[in-house]
C-alpha positions in Angstrom: 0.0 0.0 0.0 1.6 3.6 -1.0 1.2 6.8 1.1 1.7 9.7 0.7 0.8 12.9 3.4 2.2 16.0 2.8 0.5 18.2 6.2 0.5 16.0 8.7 0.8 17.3 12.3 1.6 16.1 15.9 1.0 18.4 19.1 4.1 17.5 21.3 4.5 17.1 24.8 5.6 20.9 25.5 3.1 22.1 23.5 4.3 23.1 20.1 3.5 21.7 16.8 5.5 19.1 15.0 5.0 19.1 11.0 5.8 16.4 8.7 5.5 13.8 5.8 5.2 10.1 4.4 6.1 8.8 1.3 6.3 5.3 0.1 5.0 2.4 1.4 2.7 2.6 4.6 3.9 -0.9 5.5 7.1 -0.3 4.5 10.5 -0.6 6.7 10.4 3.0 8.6 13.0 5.4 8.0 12.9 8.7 9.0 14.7 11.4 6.9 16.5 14.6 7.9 16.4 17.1 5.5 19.1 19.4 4.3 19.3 23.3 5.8 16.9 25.5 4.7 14.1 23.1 4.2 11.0 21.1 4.9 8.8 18.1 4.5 8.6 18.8 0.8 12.1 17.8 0.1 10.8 14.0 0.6 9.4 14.5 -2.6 12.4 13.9 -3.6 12.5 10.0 -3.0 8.9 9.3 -3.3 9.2 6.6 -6.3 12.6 5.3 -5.0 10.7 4.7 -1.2 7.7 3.0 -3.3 9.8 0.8 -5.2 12.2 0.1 -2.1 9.2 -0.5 -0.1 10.3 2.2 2.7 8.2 4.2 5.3 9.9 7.3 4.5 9.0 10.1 7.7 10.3 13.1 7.0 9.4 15.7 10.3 10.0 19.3 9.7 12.5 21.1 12.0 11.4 23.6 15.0 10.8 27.2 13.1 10.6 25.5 9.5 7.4 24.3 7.6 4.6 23.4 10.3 6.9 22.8 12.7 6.8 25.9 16.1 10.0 27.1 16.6 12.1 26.2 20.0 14.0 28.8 21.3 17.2 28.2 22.9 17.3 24.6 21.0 20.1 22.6 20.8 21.1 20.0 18.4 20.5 17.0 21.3 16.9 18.2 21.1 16.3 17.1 18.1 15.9 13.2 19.1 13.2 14.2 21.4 11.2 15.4 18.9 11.8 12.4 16.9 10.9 10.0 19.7 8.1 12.0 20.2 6.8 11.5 16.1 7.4 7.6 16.5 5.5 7.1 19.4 2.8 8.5 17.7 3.3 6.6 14.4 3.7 2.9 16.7 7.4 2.6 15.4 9.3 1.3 18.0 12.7 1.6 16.1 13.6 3.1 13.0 16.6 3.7 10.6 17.9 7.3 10.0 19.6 9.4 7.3 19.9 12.9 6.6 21.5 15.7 3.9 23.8 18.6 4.1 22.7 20.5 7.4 20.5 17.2 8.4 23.8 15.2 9.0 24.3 16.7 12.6 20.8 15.9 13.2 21.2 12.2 12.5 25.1 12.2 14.5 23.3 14.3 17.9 20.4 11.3 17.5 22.5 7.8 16.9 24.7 9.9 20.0 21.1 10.5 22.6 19.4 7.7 21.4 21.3 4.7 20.1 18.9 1.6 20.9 16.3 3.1 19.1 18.2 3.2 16.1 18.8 0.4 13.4 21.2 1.9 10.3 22.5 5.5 10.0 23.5 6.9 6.8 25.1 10.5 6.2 24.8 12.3 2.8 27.0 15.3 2.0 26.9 15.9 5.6 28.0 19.4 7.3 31.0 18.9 9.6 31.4 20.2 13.0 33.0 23.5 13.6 36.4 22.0 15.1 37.2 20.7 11.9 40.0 22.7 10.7 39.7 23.6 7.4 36.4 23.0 6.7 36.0 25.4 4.0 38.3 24.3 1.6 36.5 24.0 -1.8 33.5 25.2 -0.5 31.7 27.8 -2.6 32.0 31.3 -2.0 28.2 32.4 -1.0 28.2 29.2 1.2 31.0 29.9 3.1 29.7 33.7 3.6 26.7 32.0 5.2 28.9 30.0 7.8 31.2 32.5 8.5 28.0 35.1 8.7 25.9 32.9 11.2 29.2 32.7 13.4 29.9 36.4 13.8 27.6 38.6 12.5 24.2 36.8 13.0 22.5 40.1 11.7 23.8 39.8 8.4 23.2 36.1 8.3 19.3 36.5 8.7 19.9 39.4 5.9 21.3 36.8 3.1 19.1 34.1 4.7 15.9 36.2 3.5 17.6 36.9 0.4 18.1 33.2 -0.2 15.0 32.9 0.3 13.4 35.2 -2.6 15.9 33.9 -4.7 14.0 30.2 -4.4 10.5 32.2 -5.1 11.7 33.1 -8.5 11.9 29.6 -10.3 13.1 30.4 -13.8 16.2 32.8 -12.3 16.8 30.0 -9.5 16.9 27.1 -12.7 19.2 30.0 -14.7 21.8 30.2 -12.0 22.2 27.3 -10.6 23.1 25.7 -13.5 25.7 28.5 -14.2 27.1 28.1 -10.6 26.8 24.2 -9.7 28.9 21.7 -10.5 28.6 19.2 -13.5 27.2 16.2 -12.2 24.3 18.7 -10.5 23.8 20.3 -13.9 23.6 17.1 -15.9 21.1 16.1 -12.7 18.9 19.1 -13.7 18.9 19.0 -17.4 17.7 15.1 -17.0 15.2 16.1 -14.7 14.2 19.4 -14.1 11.3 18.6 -11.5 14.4 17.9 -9.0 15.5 21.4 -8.6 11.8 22.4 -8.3 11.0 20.1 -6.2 14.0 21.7 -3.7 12.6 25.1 -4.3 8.8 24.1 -3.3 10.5 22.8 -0.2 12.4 25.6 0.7 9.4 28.2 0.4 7.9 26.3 2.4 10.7 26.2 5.4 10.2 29.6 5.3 6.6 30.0 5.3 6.9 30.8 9.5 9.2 33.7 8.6 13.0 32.7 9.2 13.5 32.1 12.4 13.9 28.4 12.6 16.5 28.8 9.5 18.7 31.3 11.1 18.9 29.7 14.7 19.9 25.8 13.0 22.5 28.2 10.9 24.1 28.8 14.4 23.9 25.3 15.7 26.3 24.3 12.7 28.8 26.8 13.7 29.0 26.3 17.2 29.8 23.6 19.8 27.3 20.7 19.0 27.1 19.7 22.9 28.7 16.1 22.5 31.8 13.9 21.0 31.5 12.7 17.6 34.5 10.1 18.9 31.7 8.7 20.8 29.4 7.4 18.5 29.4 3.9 19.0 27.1 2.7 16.1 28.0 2.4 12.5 27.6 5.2 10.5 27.6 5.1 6.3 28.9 8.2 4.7 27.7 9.1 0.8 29.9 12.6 -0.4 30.4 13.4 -3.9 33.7 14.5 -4.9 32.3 17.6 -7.2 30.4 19.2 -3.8 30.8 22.5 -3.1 28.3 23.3 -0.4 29.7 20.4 1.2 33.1 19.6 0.2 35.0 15.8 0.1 36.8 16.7 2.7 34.1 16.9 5.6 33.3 13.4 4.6 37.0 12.6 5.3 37.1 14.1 8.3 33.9 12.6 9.6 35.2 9.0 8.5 38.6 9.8 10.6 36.9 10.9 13.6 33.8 7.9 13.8 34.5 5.1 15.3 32.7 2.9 13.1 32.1 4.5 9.5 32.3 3.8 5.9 32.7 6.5 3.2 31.4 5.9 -0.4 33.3 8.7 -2.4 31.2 9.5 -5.5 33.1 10.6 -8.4 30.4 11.9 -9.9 28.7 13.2 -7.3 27.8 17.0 -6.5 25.5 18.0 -3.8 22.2 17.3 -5.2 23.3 14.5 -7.4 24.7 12.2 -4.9 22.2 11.9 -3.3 19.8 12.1 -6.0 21.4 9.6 -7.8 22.5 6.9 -5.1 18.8 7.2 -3.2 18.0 3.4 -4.1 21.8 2.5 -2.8 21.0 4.2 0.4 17.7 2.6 1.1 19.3 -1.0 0.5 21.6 0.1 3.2 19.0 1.4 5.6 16.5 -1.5 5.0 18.6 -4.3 5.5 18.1 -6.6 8.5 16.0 -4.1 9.8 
């Protein structure tokens, strides 16, 4: 049976509202998503046919301040997996597998930290790295770094290019035009096959924003500060997909990550940009998170 539920909400225990989405199978294997920065629900759109055809539960819960989901002041990236817990309680699911994009990556590495037994596979895609990592920025592209360095030290100007961001997304045709000027190959060659990808992202980040931006440019600070616990001691087995063409996250957070983890594996992809890995391995990734679970 196939399901998909865009609006779904959840009142949590402290009161706020929890937003988010299936796709896939309803009596699929359950694996909950974490989207990239900057998003919502929507971006599950993304791997609706893949999660059909893999015969996944995909669950994909907007963050506090994006979508339908209240904002949390103060939050911290160890939060997170309350909210989770929260959302499977609800849904029955006892345990679940996990994977997450770009800014969801220190989502899923705070949750496998808080909450490891409920947990069956982790998987990483083009995951940002935490702020002790060196040199972090190397080959990362030039308006993305601004953003980082922004939400660090000058938080004003950060919520400034954050709003900017997102108009740009509100115009499609101009968002198509430059990205495919400023991406990298394999993300290009992504869009020109399929088009609907790209629009897909933007639907998904309007509709982060729909609250105001908040929610956006408090996670932006999360990224760029103390996390609140040791990567070193994530006992479980993490899989790491990074595309070596990514500039918004480059190869060389994947590296890192795969040094610092106790227990992971990194797939470079050699074609792989930031949208296209993940894109383009989704059905590799949903093997891995289905498996014995």
């Amino acid at each position: 049976m196939q399901t998909s539920k865009v609006n779904q909400t959840i009142k949590l225990l402290d009161g706020r509202t929890l937003g988010y989405a299936e796709y896939g199978s309803a009596d699929g294997v359950p694996v909950f998503y974490f989207t990239g920065g900057n998003s919502s629900r929507f971006e599950g759109e993304w791997f609706e046919n893949a999660a059909i055809k893999k015969r996944i539960r995909l669950i994909v819960p907007d963050r506090p301040g994006f979508g339908l989901s209240t904002f949390q002041p103060n939050r911290q990236l160890l939060d997170w997996s309350d909210d989770v817990i929260e959302l499977a309680n609800t849904l029955s699911i006892d345990s679940f597998s996990i994977f997450g994009l770009s800014g969801g990556g220190p989502h899923v590495l705070a949750t496998i930290y808080k909450i490891p037994d409920k947990i069956k596979k982790v998987a990483i895609v083009s995951g940002t790295a935490p702020p002790e990592m060196s040199d972090k920025f190397n080959g990362m592209w030039l308006p993305v770094k601004i953003i980082f360095l922004t939400a660090k030290s000058m938080p004003a100007v950060n919520r400034f290019l954050l709003k900017q961001m997102s108009s740009f997304y509100s115009n499609e045709e101009q968002m198509m035009k430059r990205m495919k000027q400023a991406l990298p190959r394999p993300d290009v060659e992504l869009i020109e096959r399929n088009p609907e990808i790209i629009k897909m992202f933007a639907g998904a980040t309007k509709e982060s924003h729909r609250n105001g931006i908040d929610g956006d440019a408090w996670e932006w600070r999360l990224y760029v500060n103390e996390w609140g616990f040791k990567i070193s001691d994530i006992s479980r087995e993490v899989k790491l997909w990074y595309g070596l063409h990514d500039q918004q996250v480059p190869i060389g957070m994947g590296r890192y990550l795969a040094s610092v983890l106790p227990k992971a594996s990194l797939i470079e992809v050699e074609n792989g940009g930031h949208f296209s890995t993940i894109n383009n391995y989704i059905e590799d990734i949903f093997d891995y998170l289905s498996k014995n679970a």
